[in-house]
C-alpha positions as CSV (number, residue, x, y, z in Angstrom):
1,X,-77.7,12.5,-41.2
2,X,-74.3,12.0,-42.8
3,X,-72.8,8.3,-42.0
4,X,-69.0,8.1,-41.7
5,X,-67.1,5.5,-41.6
6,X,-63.3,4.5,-40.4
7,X,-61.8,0.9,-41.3
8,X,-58.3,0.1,-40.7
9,X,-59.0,-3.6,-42.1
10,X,-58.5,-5.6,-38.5
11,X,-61.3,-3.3,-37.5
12,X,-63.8,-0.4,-38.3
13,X,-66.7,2.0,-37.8
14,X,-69.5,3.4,-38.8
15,X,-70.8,6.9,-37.2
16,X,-72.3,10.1,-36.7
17,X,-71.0,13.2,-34.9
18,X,-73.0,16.2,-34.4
19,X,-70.9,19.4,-33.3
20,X,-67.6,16.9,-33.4
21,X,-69.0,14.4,-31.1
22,X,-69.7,10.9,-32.0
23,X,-73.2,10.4,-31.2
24,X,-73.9,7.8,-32.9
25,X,-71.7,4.6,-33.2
26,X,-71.5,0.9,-34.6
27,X,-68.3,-1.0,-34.8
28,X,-67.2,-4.4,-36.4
29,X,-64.2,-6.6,-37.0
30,X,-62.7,-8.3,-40.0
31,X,-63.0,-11.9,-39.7
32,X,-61.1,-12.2,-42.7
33,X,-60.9,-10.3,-46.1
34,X,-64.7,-11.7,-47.1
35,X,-66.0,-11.0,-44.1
36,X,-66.7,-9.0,-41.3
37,X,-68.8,-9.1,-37.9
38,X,-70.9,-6.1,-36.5
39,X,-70.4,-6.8,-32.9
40,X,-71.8,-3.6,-30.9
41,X,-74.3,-0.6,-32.2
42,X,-75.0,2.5,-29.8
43,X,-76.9,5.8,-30.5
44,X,-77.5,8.7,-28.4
45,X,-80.8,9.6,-26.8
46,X,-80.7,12.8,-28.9
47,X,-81.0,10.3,-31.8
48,X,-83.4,8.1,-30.7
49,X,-86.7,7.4,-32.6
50,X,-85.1,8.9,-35.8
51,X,-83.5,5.5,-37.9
52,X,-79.7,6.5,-37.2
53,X,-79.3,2.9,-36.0
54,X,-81.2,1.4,-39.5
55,X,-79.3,4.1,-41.2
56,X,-75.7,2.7,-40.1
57,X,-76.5,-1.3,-40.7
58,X,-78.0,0.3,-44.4
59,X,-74.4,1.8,-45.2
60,X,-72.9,-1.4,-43.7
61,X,-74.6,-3.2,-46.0
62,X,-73.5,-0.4,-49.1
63,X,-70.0,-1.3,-48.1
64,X,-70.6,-5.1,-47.7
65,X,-72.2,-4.9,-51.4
66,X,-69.5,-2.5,-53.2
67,X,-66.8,-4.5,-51.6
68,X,-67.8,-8.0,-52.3
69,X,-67.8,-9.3,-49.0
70,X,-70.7,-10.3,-45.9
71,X,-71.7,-9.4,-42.7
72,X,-72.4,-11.4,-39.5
73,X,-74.3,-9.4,-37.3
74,X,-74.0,-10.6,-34.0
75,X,-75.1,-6.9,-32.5
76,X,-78.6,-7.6,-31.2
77,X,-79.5,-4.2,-32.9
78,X,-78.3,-5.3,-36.1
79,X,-79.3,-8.3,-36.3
80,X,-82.9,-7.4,-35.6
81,X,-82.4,-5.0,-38.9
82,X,-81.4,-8.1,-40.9
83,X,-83.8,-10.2,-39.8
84,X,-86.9,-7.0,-40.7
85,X,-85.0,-6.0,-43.8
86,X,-84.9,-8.9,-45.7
87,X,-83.4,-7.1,-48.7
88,X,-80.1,-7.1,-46.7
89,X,-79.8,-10.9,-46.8
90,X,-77.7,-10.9,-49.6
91,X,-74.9,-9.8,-47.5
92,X,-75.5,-12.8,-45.0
């Protein structure tokens, strides 16, 4: 599963398409230029059951770490990763 990503730096995206349909989705907004909030995570049915969801707050947490900045998640979703994955609090 390949994880893409758009940011435009006011907001952004990560995602997954399969036959050029997003399937897969979780979006977030710059609070400022240190930080950013994940405020909504949705995956397909067709998706369900196989980590796409851990999979997107994983390369959310790649960009938080190569970019020098951290992550509020205030998507239920993702904030139940964080609060399993406790390798990810570095980005808190």
């Amino acid at each position: 599963m390949e994880i893409l990503q758009q940011d435009n730096k006011i907001k952004g995206k990560f995602y997954i398409e399969q036959n050029g349909k997003t399937v897969a989705e979780m979006t977030y907004v710059w609070v400022n230029t240190s930080k950013i909030i994940i405020d909504h995570t949705e995956v397909d049915e067709s998706l369900k059951g196989l980590g796409a969801g851990k999979q997107m707050v994983s390369k959310a947490v790649d960009f938080a770490r190569e970019n020098g900045i951290k992550i509020i998640p205030l998507c239920p979703f993702a904030k139940s990763v964080f609060d399993k994955v406790t390798a990810f609090n570095d980005v808190l």
